[in-house]
C-alpha positions as CSV (number, residue, x, y, z in Angstrom):
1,X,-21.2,127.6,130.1
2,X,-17.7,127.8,129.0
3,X,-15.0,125.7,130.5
4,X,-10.9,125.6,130.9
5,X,-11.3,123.0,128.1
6,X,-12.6,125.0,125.4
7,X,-9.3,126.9,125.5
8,X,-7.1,124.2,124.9
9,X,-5.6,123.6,121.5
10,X,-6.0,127.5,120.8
11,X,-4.1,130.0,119.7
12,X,-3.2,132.8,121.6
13,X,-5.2,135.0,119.9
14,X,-8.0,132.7,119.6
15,X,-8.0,132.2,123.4
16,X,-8.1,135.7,123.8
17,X,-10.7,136.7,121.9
18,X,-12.7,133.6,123.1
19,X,-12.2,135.4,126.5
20,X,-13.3,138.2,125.2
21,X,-16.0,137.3,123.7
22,X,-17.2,135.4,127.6
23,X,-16.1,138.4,129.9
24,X,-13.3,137.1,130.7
25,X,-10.0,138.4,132.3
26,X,-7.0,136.7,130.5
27,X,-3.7,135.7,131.9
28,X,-1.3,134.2,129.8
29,X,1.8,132.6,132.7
30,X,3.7,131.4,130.0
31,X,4.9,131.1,126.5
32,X,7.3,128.0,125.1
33,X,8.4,128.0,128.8
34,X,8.9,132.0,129.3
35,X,7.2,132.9,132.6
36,X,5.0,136.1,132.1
37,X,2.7,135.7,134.9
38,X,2.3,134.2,138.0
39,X,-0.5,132.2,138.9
40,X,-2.9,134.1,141.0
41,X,-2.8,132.9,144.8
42,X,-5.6,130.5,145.5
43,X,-6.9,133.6,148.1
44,X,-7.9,135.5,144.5
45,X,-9.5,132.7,143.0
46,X,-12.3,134.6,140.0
47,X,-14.8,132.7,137.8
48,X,-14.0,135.2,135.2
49,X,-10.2,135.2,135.0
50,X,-8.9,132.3,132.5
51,X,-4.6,131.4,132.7
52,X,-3.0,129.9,129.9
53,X,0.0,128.6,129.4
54,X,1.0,128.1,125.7
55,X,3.6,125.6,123.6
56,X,4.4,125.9,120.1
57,X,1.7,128.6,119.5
58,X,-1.5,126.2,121.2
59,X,-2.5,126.4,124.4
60,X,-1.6,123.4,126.5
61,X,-3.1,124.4,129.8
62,X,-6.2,126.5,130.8
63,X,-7.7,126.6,134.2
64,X,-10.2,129.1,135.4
65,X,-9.4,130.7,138.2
């Protein structure tokens, strides 16, 4: 079963494919601090949807939702 923690420490395009690879919708909310994304309201909440934020090219935060 895969889990918000084996997405952190990746790189983008590690975390995407890892998503990918799972079935999973990915959301990337933000880059070094640059918004792209909004978190999706809690009334949308998805097992198959990962959002990641990302800092100096690793991903920092990951939560399924």
């Amino acid at each position: 079963m895969i889990t918000a923690d084996n997405f952190m420490g990746l790189t983008k395009k590690r975390a995407q494919d890892l998503a990918e690879a799972k079935s999973m919708i990915f959301r990337l909310i933000s880059i070094d601090g640059d918004s792209f994304l909004p978190y999706p309201e809690m009334t949308d909440k998805r097992e198959d949807r990962i959002c990641v934020e990302i800092e100096n090219s690793k991903v920092i935060k990951a939560i399924i939702q």
